[in-house]
C-alpha positions in Angstrom: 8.0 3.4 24.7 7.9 -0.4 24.6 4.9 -2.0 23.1 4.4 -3.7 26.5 4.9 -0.3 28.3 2.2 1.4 26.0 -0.2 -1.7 26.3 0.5 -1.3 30.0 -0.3 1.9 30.0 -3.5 1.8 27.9 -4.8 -1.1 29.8 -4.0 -1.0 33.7 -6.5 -3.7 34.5 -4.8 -6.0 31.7 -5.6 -7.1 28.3 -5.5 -9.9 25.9 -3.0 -8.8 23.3 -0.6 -10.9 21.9 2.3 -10.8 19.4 2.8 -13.1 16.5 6.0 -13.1 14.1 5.5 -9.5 14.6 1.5 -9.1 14.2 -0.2 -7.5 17.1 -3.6 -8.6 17.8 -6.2 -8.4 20.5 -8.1 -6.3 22.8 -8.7 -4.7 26.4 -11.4 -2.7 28.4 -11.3 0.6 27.7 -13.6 3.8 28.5 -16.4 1.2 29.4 -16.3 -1.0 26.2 -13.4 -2.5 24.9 -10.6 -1.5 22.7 -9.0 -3.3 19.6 -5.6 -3.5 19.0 -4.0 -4.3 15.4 -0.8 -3.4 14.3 2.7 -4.0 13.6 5.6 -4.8 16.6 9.3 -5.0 16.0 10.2 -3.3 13.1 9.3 -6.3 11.4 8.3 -5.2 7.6 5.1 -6.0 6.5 4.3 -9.0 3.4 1.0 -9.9 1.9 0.6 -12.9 4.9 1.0 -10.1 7.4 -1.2 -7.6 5.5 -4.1 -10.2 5.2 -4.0 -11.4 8.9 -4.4 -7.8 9.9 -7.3 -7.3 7.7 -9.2 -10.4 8.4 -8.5 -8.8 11.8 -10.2 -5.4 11.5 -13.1 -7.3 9.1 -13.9 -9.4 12.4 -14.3 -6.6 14.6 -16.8 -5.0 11.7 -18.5 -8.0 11.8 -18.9 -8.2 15.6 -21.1 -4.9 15.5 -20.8 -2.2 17.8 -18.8 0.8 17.6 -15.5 -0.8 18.9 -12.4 1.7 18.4 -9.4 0.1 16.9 -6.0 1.3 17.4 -3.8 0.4 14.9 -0.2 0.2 16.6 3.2 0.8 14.6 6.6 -0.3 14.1 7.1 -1.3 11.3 10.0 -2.0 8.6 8.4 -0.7 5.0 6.6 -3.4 3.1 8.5 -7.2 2.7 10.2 -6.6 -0.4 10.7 -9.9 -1.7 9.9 -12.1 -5.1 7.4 -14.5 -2.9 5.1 -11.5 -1.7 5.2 -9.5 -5.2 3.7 -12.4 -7.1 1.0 -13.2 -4.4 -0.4 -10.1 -4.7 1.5 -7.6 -1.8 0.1 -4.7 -3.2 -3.6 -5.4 -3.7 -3.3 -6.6 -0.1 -1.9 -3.8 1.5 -4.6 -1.8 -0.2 -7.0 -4.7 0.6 -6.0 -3.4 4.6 -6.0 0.0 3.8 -9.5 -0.5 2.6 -10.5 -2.5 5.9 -9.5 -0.1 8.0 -11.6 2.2 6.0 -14.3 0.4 5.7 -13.8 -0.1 9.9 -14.2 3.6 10.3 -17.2 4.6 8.3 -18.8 1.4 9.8 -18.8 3.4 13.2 -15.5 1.9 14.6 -13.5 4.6 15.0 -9.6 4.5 13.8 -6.7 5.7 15.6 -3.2 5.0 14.2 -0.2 5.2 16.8 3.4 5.1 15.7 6.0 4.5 18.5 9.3 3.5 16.2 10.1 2.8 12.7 7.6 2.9 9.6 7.9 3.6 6.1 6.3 3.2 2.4 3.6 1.1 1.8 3.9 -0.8 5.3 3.2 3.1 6.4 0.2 4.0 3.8 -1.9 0.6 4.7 -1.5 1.2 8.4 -1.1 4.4 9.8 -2.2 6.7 7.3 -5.3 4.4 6.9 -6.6 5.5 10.1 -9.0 8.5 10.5 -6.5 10.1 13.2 -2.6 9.3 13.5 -1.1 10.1 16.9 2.6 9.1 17.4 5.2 9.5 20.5 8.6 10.9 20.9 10.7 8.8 19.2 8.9 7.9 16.0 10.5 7.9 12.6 8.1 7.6 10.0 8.4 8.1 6.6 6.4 7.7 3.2 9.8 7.2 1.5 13.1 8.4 2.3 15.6 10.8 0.5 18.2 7.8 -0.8 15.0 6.7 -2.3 13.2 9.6 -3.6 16.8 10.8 -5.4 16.6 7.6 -7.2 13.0 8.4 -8.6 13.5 11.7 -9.4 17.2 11.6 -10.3 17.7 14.5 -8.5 20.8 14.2 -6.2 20.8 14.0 -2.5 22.4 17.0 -1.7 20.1 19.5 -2.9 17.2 17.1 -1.8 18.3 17.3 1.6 18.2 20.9 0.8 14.7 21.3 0.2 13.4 18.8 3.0 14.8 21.4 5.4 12.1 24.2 4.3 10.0 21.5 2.5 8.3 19.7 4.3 5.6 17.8 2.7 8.0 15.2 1.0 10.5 14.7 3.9 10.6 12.1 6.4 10.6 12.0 10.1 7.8 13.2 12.7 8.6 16.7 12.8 7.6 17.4 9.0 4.6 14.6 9.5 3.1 16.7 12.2 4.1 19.9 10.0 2.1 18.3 7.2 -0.8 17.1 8.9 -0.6 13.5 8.6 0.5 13.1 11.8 -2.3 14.9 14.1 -0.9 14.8 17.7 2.2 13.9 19.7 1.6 12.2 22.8 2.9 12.6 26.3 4.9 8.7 27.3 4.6 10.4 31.1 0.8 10.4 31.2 -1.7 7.7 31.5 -2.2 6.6 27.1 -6.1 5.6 28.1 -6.7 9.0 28.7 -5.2 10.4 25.6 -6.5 7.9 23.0 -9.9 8.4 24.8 -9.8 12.4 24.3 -8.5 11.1 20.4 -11.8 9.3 19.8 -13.7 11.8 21.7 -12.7 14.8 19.8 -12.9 13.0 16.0 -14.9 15.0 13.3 -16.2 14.1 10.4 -14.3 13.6 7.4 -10.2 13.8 6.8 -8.8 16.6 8.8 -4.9 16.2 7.2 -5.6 18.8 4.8 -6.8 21.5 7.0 -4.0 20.7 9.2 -1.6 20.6 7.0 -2.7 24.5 5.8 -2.6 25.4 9.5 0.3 24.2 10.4 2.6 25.4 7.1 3.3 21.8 6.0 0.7 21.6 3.0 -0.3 25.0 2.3 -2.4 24.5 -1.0 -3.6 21.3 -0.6 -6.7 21.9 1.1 -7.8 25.0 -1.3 -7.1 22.4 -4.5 -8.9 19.8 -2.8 -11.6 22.3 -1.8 -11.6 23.6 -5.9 -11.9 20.0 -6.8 -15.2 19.2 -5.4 -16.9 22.9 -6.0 -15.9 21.8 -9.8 -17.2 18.3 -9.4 -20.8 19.5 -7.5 -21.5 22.2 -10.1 -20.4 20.0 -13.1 
């Protein structure tokens, strides 16, 4: 799906979101109240002007009070890799939206990511992964770094990293192994009405991160929720 075709179909009655040099901003009614949209359109890859337009974004709907939901939307190239946004700062501001979103959630606005094309790296952490819940449709491709890349860091080669993603999943990219690991939590149907299924999304969020027990359920992450869960027993009776 088009971003138009999913705004379409989240907001029958219209909205008021626009696109900007690939920045997505706005909102429309929804379930009674109103939903706002942020996010990333294009595959356009995301610099430190981006990443602080979308968080002065999210801020502003903390500051309006309420519980509005905001739906984070992605397409996104990875992060704006250029000398300009690594001296201003691009990573303390793609943690500064990170943090926003954050911050929007346990404000009482709840946080739904959706991911409808390309995403990857830090562009993906700061958006996406930032929300409480991650939903994404048929087509997505997102990744938290891709093979080329990770055999470069671990100077392992290719081959026998391409190896392991197929029974590995937690360090593999594409949707399948995201919704193996957790990270993503539902794939939505592009033939039904998207109000309805975002709605259900914010209806049926409970408290805390649910990637970890997903991830055990689902095969993708089969330890981490028994480490994390060790982690704080030690902490509480330390």
């Amino acid at each position: 799906m088009t971003l138009a075709e999913i705004l379409g179909s989240l907001f029958p009655d219209g909205h008021s979101v626009t696109v900007r040099e690939g920045l997505v901003g706005g909102s429309g009614p929804f379930a009674g109240n109103s939903l706002a949209i942020v996010g990333v359109d294009g595959d356009t890859p995301l610099g430190i002007d981006g990443a602080l337009t979308l968080a002065r974004s999210v801020l502003d709907t903390v500051r309006a009070g309420g519980r509005t939901p905001i739906l984070v939307v992605v397409d996104s190239d990875s992060q704006r890799m250029s000398r300009r946004d690594e001296l201003l700062g691009l990573n303390e501001g793609l943690a500064h939206l990170a943090k926003a979103l954050l911050l929007a959630d346990r404000s009482g606005h709840p946080t739904i990511g959706l991911i409808y094309g390309h995403s990857a790296a830090g562009a993906f952490i700061a958006t996406a992964l930032a929300t409480r819940v991650l939903a994404a449709l048929p087509g997505a491709d997102p990744s938290v770094m891709d093979l080329p890349s990770v055999a470069r860091v671990t100077k392992l080669p290719l081959d026998r990293l391409t190896e392991m993603a197929r029974s590995t999943p937690v360090f593999a990219p594409g949707l399948d192994n995201m919704v193996a690991t957790g990270a993503v939590h539902a794939v939505l149907d592009p033939e039904q009405p998207l109000h309805g299924q975002i709605r259900d999304l914010i209806a049926g969020l409970e408290p805390g991160d649910a990637r970890d027990r997903l991830g055990a359920e689902r095969g993708g992450r089969p330890m981490a929720q028994a480490i994390a869960d060790a982690v704080i027993d030690q902490a509480r009776s330390g």
